[in-house]
N, C-alpha and C positions, 0 to 999 in steps of 0.2 A: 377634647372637642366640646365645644359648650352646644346643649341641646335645642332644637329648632321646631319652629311653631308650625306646620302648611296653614298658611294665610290665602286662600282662595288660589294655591297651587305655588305663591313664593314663600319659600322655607323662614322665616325670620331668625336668628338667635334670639336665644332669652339669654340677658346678659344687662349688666351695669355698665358705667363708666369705665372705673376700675378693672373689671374686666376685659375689655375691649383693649384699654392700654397693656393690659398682661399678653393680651395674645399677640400684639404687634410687637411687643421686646422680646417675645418668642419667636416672631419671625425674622427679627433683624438679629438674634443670636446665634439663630440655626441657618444665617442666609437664607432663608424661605423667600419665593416669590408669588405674594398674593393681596388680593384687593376687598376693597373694602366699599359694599353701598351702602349706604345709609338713606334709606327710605321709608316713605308714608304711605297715604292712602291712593296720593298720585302715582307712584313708581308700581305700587300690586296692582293698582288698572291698567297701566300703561303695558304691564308685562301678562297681564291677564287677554289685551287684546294683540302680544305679540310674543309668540312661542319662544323667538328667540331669544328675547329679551329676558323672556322669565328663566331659560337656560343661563345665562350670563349669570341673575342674580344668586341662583342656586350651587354657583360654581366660585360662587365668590370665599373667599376665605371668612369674612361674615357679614352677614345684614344685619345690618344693625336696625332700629322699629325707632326711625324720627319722629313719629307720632302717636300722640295719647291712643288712638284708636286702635292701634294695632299691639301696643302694650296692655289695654284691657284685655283683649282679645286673646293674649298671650295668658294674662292671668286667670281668665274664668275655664282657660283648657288645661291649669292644672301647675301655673307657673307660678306664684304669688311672687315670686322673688325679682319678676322681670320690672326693669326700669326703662325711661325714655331714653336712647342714647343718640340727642339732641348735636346735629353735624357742629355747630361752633360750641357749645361745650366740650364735644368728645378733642373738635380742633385744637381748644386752649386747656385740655387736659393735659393732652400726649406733646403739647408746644413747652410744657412748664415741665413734664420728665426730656423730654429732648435736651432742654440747656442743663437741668440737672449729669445728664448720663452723655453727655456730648454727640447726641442723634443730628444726622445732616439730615436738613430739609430742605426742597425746593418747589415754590411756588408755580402750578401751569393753570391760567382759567383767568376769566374775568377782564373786562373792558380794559383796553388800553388806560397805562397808569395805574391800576387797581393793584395789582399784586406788587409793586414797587410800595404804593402805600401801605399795604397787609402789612410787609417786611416791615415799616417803619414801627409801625405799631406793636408788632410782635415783638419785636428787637426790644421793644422800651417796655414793653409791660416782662418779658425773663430777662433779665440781663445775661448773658452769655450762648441765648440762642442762636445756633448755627442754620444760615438762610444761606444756602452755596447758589441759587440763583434763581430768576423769574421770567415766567414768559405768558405774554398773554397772547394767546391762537387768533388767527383772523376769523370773521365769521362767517366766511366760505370755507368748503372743505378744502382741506390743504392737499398739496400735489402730493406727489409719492416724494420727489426732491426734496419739499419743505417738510414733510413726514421725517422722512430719514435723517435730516439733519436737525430737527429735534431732539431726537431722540439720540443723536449723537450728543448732542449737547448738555442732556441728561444727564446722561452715561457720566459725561467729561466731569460733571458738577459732583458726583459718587454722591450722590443722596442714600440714606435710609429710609427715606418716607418722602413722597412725591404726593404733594396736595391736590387735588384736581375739582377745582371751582369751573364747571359748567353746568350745566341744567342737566334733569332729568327725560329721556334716557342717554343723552351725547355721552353724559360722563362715564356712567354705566358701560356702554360699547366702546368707548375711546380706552379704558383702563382693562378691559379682556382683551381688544385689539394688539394692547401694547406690553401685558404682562411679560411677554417669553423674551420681547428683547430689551427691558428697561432693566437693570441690574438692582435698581432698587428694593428693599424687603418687599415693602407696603404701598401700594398706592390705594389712596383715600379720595372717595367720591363726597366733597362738603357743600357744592354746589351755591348755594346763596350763601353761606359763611364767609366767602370772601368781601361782598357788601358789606356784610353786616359788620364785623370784626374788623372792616377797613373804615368806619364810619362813614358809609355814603349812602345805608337805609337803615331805617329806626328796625329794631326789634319788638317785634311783642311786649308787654310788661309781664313779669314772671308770672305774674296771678294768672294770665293767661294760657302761656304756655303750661301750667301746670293743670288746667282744667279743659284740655284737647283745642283752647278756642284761639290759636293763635291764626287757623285759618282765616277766618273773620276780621281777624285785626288785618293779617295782608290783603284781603279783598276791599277792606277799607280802605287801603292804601294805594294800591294798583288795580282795579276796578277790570280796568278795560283788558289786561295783560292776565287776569288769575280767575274772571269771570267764569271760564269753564272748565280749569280745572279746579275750584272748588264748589261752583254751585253743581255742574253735571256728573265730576265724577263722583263728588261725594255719596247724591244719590243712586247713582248707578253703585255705588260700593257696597250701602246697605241693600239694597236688592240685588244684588249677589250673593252673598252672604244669607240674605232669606232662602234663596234659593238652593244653595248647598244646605241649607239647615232642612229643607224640604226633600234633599238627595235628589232634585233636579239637574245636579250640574255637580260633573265633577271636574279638578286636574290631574293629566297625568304630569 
């Protein structure tokens, strides 16, 4: 088990790349059924103001720390070894041992046409990766009939790894919702990695992402859509985190 940070009450892994992909060929070896968030500064607030949710993340097989913030953070409590395990890096890591190792993957998330495009694009950058099939959810919750016959269809497609491209916290409660009856090893929370890696929104430039400031770049970008979870949560983040350093506030 790789060792975990409490980040304002969410457990994070400290963990690489490479490691992340070792633990999912561990779980597609051993038939293991378990999911994967990968979050930032948005998803420890969002679980910070909902109990449940922060049970979800804690339960998860591992969090991965999408963001410089929460890898510093990792590092100055004793971790130096922790890295960012970035959703479309960790995506085209485990995408490039899949066609190696013949892992079935299937795409669930993102606007109509999006994950049909993801497929294109994956397919051509590994040659021989396995995409058993794609489905993008409507953006009302689905009935229990449309539920269930998802999830048959799932089934039907016998994935290893089941991607899930929707936002923070949907993906998160959509992938514990569904762990016990999807047969899948792994389902993975990449949330905007499907945009991104489908090329229908710019990314960061590395220089960015490598110095915590790719918020900023998205706020550039989408203004009206990211205005408060990066201008308010951020703040509310480090005054959190003051305040535990103060032993004002704890989690259980």
């Amino acid at each position: 088990m790789e060792p975990r940070v409490d980040i304002l009450g969410v457990r994070v892994s400290v963990l690489t790349i490479p490691d992340a992909v070792a633990a999912v060929e561990r779980w597609i070896a051993g038939g293991d059924r378990q999911y994967v968030c990968v979050t930032g500064v948005h998803g420890v607030m969002e679980s910070r103001r909902d109990p449940a949710l922060r049970a979800i993340h804690n339960a998860a097989g591992l969090v991965t720390a999408d963001g410089m913030p929460l890898v510093w953070l990792s590092r100055r409590r004793g971790h130096p070894e922790a890295e960012r395990v970035y959703g479309p890096d960790l995506m085209l890591a485990l995408c490039e041992r899949a066609a190696a190792r013949g892992y079935r993957n299937y795409l669930m998330g993102g606007a109509p046409g999006t994950p049909e495009r993801l497929a294109e694009k994956l397919r051509a950058r590994f040659p021989g990766l396995v995409i058993t099939g794609t489905f993008s959810p409507p953006f009302r919750p689905a009935t229990p009939e449309e539920d269930a016959a998802l999830v048959a269809r799932i089934n039907a497609a016998r994935p290893d790894i089941v991607w899930v491209g929707l936002s923070t916290p949907k993906q998160e409660r959509w992938m514990a919702e569904h762990r016990a009856a999807l047969t899948a090893s792994a389902l993975i929370g990449v949330g905007a990695a499907f945009d991104f890696l489908s090329g229908l929104k710019r990314q960061a430039p590395v220089w960015m992402r490598r110095r915590g400031l790719e918020w900023l770049f998205r706020l550039a970008t989408e203004p009206r859509r990211l205005a408060r979870r990066y201008c308010v949560n951020n703040t509310m983040f480090l005054a959190a985190l003051l305040l535990e350093a103060l032993g004002l506030r704890r989690y259980e």
